[in-house]
VOVEXMAR-489213 format. One record per atom (N, C-alpha, C): residue in three letters; atom name; x, y, z. Coordinates in Angstrom, 1 decimal. Atoms other than C-alpha are relative to their C-alpha. Layout:
VOVEXMAR-489213
+---------+-------+--------+--------+--------+
: residuo : atomo :   east :  north :     up :
+---------+-------+--------+--------+--------+
:     ala :    CA :      X :      Y :      Z :
...
+---------+-------+--------+--------+--------+
This chain:
VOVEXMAR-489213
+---------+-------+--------+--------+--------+
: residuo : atomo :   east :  north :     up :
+---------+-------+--------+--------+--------+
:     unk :     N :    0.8 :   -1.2 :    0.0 :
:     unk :    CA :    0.0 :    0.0 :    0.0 :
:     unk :     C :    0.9 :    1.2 :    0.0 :
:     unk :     N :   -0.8 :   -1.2 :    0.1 :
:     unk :    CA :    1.1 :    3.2 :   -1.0 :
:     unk :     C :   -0.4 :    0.9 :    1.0 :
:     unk :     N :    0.1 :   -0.7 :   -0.4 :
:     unk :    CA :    1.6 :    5.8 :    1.1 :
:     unk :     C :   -0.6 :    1.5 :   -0.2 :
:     unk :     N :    0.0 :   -0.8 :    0.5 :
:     unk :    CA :    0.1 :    9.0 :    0.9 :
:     unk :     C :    1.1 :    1.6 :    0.1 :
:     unk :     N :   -1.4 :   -1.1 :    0.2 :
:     unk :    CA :    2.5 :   12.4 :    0.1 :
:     unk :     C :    0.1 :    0.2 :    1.4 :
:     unk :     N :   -0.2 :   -0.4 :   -1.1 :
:     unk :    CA :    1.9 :   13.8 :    3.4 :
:     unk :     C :   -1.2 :   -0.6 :    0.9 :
:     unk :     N :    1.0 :    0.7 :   -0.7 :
:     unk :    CA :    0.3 :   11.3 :    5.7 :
:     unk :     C :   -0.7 :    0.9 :    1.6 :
:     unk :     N :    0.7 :   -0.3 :   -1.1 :
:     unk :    CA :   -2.1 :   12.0 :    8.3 :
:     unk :     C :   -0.4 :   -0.6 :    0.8 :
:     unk :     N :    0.4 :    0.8 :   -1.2 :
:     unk :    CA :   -3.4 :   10.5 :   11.2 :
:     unk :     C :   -0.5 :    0.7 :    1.2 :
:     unk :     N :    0.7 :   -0.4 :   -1.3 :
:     unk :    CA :   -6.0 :   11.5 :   14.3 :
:     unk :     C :   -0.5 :   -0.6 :    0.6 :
:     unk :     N :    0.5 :    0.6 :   -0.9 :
:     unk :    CA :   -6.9 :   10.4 :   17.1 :
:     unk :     C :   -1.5 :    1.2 :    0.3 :
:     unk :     N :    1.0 :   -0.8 :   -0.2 :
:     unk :    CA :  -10.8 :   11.9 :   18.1 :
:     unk :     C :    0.1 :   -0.2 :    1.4 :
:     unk :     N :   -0.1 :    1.2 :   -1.4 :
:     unk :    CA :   -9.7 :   11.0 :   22.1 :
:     unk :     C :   -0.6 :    1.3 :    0.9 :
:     unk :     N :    1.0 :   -0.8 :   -0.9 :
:     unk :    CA :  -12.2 :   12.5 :   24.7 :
:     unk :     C :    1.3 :    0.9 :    0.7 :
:     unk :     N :   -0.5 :   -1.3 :   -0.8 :
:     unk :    CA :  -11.4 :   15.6 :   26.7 :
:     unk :     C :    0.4 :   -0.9 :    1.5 :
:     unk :     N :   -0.1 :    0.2 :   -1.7 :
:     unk :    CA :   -9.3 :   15.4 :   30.5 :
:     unk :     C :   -1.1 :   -0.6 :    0.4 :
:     unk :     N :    0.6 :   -0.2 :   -1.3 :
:     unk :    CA :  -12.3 :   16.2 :   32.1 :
:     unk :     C :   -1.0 :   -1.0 :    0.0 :
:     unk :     N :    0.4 :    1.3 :   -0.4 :
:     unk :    CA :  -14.1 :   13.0 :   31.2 :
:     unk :     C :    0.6 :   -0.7 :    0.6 :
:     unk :     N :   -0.8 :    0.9 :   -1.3 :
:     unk :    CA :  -11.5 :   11.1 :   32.9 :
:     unk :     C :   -0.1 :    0.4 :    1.6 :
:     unk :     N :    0.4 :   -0.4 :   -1.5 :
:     unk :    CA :  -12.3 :   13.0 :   35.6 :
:     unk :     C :   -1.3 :    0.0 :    0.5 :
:     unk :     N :    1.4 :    0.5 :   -0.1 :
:     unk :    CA :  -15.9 :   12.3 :   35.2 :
:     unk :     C :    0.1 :   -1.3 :    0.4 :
:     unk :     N :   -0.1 :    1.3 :   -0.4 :
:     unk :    CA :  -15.1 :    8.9 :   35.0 :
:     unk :     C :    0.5 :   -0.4 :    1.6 :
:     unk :     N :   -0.4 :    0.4 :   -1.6 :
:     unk :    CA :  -13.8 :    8.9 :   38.3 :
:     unk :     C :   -0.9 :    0.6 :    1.0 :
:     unk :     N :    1.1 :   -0.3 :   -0.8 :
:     unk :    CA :  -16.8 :   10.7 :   39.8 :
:     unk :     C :   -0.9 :   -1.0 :   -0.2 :
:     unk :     N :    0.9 :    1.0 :   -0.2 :
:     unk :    CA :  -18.9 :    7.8 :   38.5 :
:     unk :     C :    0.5 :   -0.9 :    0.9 :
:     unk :     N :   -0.3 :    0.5 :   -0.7 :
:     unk :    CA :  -17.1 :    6.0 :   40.1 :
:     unk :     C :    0.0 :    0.0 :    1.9 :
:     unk :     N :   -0.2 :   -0.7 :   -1.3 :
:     unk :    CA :  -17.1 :    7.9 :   43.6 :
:     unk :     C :   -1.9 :   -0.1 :    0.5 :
:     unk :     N :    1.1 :   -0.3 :   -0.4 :
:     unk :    CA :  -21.0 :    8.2 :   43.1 :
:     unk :     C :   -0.4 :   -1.4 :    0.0 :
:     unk :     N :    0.1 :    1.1 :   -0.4 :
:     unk :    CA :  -21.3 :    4.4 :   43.0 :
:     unk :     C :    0.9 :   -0.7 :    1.2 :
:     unk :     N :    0.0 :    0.3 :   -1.7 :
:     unk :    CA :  -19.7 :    3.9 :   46.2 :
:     unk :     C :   -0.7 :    0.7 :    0.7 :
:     unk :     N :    0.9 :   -0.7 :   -1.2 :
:     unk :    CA :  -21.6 :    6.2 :   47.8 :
:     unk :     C :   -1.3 :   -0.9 :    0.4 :
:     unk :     N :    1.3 :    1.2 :   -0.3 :
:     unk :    CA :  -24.5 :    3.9 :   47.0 :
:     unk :     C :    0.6 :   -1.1 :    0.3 :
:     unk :     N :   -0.2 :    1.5 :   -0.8 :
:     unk :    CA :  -22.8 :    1.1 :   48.0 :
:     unk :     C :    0.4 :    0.1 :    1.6 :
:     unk :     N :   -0.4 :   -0.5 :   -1.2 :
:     unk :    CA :  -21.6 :    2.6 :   51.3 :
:     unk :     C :   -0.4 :   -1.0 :    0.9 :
:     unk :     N :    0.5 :    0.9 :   -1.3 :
:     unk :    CA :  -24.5 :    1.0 :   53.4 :
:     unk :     C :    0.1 :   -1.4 :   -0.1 :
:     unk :     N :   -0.1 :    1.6 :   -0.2 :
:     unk :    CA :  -23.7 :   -2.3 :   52.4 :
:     unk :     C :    1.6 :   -0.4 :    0.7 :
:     unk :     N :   -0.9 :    0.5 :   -0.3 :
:     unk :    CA :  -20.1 :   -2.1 :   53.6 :
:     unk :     C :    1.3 :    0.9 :   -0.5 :
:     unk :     N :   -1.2 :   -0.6 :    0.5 :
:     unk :    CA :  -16.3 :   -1.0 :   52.9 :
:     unk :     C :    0.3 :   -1.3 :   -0.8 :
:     unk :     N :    0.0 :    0.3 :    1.2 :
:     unk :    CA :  -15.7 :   -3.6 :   50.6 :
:     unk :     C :   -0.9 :   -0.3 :   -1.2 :
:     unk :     N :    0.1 :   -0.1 :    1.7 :
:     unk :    CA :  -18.3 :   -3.4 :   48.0 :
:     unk :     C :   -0.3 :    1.2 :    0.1 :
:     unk :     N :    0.4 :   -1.6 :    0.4 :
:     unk :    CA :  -18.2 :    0.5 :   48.7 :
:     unk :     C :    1.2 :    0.2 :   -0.6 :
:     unk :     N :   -1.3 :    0.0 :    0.8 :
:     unk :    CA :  -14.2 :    0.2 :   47.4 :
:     unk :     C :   -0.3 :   -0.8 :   -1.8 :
:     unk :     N :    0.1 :    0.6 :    1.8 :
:     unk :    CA :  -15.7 :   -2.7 :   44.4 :
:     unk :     C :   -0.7 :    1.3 :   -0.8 :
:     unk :     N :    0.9 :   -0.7 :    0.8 :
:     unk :    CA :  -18.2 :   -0.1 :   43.5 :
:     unk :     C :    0.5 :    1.6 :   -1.1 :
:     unk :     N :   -1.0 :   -1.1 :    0.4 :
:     unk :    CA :  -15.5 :    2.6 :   43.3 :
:     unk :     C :    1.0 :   -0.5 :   -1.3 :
:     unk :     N :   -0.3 :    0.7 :    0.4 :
:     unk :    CA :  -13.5 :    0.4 :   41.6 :
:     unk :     C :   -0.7 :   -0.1 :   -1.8 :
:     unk :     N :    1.5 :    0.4 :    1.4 :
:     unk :    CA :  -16.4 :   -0.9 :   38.9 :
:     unk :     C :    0.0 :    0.8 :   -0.8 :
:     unk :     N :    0.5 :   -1.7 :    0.4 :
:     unk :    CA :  -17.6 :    2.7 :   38.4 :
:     unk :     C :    1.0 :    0.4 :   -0.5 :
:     unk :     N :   -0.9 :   -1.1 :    0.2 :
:     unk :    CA :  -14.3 :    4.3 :   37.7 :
:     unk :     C :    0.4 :   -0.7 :   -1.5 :
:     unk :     N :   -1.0 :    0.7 :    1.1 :
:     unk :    CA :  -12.9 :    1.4 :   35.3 :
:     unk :     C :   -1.5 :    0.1 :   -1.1 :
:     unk :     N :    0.7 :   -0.4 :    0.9 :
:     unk :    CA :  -16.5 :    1.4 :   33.4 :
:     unk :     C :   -0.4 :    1.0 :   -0.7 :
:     unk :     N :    0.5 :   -1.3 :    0.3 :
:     unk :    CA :  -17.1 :    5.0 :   32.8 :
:     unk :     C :    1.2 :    0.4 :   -0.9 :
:     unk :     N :   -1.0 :   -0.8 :    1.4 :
:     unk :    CA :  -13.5 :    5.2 :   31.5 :
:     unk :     C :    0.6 :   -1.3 :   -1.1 :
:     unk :     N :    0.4 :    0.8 :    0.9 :
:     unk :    CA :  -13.8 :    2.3 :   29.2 :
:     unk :     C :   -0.8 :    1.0 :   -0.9 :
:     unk :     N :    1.3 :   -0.1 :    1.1 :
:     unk :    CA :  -17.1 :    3.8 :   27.7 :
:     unk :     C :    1.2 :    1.5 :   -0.9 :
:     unk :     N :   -0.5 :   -1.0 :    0.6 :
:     unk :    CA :  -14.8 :    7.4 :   27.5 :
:     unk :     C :    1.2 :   -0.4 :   -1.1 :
:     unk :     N :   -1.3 :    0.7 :    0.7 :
:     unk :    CA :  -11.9 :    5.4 :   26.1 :
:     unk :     C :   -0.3 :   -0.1 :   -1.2 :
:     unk :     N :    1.0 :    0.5 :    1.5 :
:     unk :    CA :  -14.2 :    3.6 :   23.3 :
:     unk :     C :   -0.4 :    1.5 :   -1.1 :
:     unk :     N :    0.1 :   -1.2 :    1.1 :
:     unk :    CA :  -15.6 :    6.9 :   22.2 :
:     unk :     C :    0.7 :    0.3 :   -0.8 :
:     unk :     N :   -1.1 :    0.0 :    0.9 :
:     unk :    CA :  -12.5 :    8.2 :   21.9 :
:     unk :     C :    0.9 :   -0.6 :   -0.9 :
:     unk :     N :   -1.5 :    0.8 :    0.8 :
:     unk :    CA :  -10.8 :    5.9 :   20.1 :
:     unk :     C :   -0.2 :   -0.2 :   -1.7 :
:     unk :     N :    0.5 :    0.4 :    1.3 :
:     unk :    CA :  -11.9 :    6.6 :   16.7 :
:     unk :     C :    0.8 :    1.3 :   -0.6 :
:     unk :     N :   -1.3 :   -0.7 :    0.3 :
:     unk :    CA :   -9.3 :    8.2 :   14.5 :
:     unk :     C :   -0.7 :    0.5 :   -1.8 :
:     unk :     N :    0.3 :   -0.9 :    1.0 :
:     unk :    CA :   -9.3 :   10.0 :   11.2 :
:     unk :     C :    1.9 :    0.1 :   -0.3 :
:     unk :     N :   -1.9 :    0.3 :    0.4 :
:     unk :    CA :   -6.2 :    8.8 :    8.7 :
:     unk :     C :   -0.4 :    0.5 :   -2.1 :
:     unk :     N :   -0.6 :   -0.1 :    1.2 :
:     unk :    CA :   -5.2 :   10.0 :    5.0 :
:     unk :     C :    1.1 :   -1.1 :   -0.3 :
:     unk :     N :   -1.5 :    1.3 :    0.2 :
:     unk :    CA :   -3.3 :    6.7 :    3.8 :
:     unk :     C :   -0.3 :   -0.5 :   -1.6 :
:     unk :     N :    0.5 :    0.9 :    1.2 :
:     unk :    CA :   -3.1 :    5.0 :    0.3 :
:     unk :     C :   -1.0 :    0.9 :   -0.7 :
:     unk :     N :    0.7 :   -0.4 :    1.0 :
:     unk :    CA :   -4.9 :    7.5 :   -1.8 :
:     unk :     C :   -2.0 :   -0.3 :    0.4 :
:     unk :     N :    1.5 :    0.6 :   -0.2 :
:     unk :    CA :   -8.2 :    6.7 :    0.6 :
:     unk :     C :    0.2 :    1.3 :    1.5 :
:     unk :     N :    0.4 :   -1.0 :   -1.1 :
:     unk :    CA :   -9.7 :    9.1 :    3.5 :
:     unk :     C :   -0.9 :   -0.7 :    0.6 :
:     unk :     N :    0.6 :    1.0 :   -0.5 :
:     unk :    CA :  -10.4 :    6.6 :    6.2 :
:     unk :     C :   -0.4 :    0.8 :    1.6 :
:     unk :     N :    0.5 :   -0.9 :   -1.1 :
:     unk :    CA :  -12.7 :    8.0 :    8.8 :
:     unk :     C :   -1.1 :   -0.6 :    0.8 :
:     unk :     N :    0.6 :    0.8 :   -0.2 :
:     unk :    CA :  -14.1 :    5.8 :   11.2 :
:     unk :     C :    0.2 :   -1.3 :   -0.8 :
:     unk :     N :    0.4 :    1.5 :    0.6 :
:     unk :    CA :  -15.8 :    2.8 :    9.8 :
:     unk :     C :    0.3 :    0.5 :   -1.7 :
:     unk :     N :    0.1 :    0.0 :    1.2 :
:     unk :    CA :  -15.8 :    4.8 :    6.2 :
:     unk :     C :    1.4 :    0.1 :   -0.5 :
:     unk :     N :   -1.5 :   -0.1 :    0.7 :
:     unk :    CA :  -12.9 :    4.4 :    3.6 :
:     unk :     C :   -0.5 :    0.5 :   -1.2 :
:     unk :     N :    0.2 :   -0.9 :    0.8 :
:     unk :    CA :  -13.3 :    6.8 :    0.8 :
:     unk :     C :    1.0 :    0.4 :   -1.4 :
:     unk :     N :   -1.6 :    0.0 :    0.7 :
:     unk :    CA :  -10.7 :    7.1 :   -1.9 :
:     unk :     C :   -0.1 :    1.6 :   -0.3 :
:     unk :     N :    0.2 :   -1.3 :    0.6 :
:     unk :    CA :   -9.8 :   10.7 :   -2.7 :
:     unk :     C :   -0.6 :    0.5 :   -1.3 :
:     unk :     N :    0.3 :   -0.4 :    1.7 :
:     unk :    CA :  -10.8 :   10.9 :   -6.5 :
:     unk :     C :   -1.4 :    0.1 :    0.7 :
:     unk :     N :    1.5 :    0.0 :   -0.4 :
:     unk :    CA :  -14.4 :   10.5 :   -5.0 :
:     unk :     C :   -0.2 :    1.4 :    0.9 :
:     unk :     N :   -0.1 :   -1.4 :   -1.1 :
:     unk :    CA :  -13.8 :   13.9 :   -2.9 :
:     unk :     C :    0.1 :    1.0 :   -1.1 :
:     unk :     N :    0.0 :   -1.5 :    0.6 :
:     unk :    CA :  -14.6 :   17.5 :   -3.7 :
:     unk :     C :    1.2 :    0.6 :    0.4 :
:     unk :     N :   -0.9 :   -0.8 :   -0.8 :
:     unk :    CA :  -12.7 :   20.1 :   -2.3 :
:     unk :     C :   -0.7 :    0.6 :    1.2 :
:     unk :     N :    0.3 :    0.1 :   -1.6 :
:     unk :    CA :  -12.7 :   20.4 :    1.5 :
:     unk :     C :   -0.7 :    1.4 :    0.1 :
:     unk :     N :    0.1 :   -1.6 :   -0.3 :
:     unk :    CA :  -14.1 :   23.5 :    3.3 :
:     unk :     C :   -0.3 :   -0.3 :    1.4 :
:     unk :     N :   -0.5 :    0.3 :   -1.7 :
:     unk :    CA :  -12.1 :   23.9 :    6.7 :
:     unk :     C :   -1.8 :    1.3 :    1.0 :
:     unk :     N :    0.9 :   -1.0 :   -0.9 :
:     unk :    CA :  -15.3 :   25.4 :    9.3 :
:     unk :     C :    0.1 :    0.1 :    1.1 :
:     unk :     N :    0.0 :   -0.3 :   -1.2 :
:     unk :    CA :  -15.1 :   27.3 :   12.2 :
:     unk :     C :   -1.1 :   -0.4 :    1.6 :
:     unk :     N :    0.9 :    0.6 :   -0.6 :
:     unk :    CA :  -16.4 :   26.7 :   15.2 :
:     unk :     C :   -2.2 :    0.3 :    0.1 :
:     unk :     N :    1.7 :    0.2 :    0.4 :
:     unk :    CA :  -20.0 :   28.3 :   14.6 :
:     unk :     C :   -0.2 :   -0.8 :   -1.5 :
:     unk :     N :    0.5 :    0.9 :    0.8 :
:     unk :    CA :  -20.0 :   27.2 :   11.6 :
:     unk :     C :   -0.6 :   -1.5 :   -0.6 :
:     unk :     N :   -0.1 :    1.5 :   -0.6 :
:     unk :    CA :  -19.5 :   23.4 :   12.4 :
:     unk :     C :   -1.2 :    0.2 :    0.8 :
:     unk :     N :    1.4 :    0.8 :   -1.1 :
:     unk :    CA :  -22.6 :   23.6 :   15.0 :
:     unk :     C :   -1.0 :    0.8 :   -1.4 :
:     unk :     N :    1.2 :    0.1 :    1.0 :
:     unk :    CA :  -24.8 :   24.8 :   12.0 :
:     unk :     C :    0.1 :   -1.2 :   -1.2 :
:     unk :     N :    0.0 :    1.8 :    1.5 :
:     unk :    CA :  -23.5 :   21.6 :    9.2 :
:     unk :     C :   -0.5 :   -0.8 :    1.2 :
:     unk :     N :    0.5 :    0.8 :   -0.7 :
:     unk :    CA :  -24.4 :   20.1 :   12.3 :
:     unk :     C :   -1.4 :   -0.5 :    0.1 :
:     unk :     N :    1.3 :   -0.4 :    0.2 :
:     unk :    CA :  -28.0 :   21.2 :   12.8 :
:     unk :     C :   -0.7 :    0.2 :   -0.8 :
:     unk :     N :    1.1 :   -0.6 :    1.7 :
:     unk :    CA :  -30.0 :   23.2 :   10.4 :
:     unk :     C :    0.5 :   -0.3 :   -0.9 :
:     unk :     N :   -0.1 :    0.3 :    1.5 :
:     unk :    CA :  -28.2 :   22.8 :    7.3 :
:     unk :     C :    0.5 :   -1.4 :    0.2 :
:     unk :     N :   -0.4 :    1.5 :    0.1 :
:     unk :    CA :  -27.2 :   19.0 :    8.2 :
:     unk :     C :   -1.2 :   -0.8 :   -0.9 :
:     unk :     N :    0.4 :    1.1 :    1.1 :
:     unk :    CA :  -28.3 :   16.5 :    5.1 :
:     unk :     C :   -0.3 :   -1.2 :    1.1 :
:     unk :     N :    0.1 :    1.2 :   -1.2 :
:     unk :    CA :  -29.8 :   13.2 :    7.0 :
:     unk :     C :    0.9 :   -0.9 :   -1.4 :
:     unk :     N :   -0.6 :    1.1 :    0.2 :
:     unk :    CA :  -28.0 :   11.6 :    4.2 :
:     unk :     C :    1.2 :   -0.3 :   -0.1 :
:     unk :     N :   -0.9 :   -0.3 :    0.1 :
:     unk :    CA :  -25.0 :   13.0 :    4.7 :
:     unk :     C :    1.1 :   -1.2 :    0.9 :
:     unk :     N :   -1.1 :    0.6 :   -1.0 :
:     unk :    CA :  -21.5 :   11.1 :    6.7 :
:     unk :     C :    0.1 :    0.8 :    0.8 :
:     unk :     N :   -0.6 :   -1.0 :   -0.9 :
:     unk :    CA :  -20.8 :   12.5 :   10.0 :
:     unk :     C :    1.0 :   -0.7 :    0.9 :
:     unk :     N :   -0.9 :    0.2 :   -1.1 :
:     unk :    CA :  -17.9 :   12.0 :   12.3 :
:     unk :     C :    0.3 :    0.5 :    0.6 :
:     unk :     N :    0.2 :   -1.5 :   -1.5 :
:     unk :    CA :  -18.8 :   14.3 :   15.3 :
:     unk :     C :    0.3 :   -0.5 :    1.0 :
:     unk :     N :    0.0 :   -0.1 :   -0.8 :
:     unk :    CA :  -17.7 :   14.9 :   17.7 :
:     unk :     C :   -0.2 :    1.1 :    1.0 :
:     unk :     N :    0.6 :   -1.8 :   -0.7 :
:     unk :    CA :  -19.5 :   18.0 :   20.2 :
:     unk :     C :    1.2 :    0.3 :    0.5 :
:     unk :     N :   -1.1 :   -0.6 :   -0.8 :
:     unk :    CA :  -16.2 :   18.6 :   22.2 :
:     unk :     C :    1.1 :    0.0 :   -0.7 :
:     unk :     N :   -1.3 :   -0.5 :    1.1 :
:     unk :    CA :  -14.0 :   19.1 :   19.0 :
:     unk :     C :   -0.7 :    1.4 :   -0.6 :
:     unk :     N :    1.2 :   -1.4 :    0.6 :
:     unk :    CA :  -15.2 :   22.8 :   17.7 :
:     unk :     C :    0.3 :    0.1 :   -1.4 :
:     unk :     N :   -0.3 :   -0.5 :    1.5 :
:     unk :    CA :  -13.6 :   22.8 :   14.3 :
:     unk :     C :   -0.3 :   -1.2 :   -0.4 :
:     unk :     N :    1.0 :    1.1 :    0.9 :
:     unk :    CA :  -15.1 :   20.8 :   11.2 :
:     unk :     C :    0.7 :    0.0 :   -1.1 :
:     unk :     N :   -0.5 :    0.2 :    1.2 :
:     unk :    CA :  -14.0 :   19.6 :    7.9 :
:     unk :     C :   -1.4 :   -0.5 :   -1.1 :
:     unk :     N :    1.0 :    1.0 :    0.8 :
:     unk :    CA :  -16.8 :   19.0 :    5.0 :
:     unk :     C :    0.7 :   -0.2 :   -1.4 :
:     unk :     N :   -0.5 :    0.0 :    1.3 :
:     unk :    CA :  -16.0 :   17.8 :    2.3 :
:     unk :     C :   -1.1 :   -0.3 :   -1.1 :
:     unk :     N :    1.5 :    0.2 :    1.2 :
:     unk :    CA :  -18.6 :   17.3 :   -1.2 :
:     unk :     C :    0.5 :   -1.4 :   -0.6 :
:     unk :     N :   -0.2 :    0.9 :    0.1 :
:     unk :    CA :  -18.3 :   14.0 :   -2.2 :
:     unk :     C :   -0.6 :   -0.1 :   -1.6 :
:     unk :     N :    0.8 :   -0.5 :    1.1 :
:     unk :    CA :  -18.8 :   14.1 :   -6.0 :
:     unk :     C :    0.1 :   -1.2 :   -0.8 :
:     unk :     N :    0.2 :    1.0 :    0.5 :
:     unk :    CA :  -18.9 :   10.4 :   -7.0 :
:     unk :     C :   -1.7 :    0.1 :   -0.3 :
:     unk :     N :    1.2 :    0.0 :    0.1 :
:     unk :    CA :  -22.2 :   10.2 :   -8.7 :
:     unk :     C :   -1.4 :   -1.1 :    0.6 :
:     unk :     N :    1.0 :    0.9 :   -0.3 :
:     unk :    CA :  -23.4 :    6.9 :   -7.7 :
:     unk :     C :   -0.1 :   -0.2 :    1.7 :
:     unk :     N :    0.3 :   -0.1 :   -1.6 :
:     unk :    CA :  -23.4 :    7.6 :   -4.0 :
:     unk :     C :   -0.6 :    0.7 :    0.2 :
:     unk :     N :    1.2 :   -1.3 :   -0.1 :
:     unk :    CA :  -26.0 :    9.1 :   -2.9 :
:     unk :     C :    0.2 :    1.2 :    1.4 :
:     unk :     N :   -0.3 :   -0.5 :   -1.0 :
:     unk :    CA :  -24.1 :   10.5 :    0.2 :
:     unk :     C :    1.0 :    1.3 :   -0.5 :
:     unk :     N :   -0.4 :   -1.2 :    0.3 :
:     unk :    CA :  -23.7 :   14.4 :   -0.2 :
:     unk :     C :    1.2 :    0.3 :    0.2 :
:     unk :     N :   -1.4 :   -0.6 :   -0.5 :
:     unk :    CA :  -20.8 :   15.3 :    1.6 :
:     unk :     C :    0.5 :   -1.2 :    1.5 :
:     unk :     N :   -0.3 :    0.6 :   -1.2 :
:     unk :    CA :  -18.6 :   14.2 :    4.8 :
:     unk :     C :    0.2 :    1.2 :    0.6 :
:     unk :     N :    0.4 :   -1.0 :   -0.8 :
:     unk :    CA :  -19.1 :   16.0 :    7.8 :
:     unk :     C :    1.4 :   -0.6 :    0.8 :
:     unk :     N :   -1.2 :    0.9 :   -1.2 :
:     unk :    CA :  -15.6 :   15.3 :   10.3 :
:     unk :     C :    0.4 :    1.3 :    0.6 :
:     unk :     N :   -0.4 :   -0.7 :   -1.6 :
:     unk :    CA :  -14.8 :   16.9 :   13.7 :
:     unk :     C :    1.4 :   -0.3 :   -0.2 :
:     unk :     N :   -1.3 :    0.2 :   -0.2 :
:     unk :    CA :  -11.2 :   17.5 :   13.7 :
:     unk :     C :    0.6 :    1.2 :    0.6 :
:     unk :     N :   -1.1 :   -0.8 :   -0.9 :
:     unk :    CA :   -8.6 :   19.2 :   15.9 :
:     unk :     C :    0.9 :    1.1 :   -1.1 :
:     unk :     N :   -1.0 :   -0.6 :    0.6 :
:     unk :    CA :   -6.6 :   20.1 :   13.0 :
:     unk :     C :   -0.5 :    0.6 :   -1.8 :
:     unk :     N :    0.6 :   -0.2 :    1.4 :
:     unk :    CA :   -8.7 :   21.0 :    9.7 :
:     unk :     C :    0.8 :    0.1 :   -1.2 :
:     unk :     N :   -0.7 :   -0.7 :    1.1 :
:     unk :    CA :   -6.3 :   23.1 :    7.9 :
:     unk :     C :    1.3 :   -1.5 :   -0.4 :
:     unk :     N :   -1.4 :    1.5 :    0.5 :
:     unk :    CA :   -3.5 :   19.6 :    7.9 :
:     unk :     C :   -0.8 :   -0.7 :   -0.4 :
:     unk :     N :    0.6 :    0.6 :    1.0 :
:     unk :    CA :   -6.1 :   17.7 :    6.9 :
:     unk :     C :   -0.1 :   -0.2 :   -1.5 :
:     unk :     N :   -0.2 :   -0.3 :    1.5 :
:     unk :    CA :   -7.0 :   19.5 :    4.2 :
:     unk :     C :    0.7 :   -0.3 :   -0.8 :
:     unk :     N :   -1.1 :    0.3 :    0.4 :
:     unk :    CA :   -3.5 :   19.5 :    3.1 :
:     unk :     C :    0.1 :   -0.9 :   -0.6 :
:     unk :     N :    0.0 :    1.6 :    0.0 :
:     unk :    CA :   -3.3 :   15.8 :    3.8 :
:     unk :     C :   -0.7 :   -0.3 :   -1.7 :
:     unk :     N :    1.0 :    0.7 :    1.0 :
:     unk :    CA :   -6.4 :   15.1 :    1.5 :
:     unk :     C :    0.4 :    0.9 :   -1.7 :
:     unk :     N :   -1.0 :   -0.8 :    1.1 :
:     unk :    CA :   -5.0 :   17.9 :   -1.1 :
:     unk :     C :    1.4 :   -0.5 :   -1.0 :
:     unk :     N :   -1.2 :    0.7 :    0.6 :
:     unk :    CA :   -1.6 :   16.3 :   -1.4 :
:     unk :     C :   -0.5 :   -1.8 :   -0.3 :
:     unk :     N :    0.1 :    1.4 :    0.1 :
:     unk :    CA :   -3.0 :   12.8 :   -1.6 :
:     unk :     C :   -0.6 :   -0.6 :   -1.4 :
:     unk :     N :    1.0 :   -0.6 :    1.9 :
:     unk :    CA :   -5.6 :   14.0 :   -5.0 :
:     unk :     C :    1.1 :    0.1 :   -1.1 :
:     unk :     N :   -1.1 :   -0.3 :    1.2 :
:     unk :    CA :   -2.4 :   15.2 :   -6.5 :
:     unk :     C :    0.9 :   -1.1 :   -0.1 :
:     unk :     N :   -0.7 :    0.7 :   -0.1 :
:     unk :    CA :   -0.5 :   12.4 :   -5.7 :
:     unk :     C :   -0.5 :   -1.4 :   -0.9 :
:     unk :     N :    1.2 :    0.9 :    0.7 :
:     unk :    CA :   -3.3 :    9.9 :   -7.4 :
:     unk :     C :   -0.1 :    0.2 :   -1.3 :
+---------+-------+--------+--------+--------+
């Protein structure tokens, strides 16, 4: 597999302050375990902390790569020739492709606690899916990314 010119790679990985949620579920299920005891008010702490940062983990763990002449985002793999040209959005802008002007047939890869957006127009004919909608940290390298990858194709 060929590489692309200037590869990319993201991680979508939840914010601190979930992990520090995660450890309040955890805190708030010992509290209810309390009256049964000190040890299943330590399991419950325990339980709670490791499940809540599991689920935060999972979320996060969904990435956004430019590799091989394909724009793999999530579960979708996309090849560049099939792509428009991007258009990096700010953070209001991103909560309206979100909302009101969001297509239900469109791709999304949101994430609410990333503020900047990438869409791109998807101009393969036989898809019926308008554009991709992607939550990213870094738009403007994206871009790039998916830019140098078209020319490179």
């Amino acid at each position: 597999m060929q590489l692309s010119a200037t590869p990319y790679e993201e991680r979508l990985t939840a914010p601190r302050s979930w992990w520090l949620i995660s450890f309040l579920v955890g805190v708030s299920l010992a509290l209810i375990l309390l009256p049964f005891g000190t040890l299943p008010m330590l399991g419950g702490l325990a339980c709670g902390t490791a499940a809540a940062a599991v689920l935060a983990s999972a979320y996060g763990s969904v990435r956004i790569r430019v590799v091989g002449g394909h724009l793999i985002a999530g579960e979708a793999k996309i090849p560049v020739s099939a792509l428009g040209e991007p258009e990096i959005l700010d953070e209001e802008e991103a909560r309206a492709w979100r909302t009101h002007k969001a297509d239900p047939r469109c791709f999304m890869l949101l994430r609410a606690y990333i503020p900047g957006a990438l869409r791109i127009d998807i101009t393969d004919p036989e898809d019926p899916t308008p554009y991709v909608f992607l939550s990213t940290r870094t738009p403007q390298r994206l871009a790039e990314a998916l830019q140098a990858a078209r020319n490179a194709a």
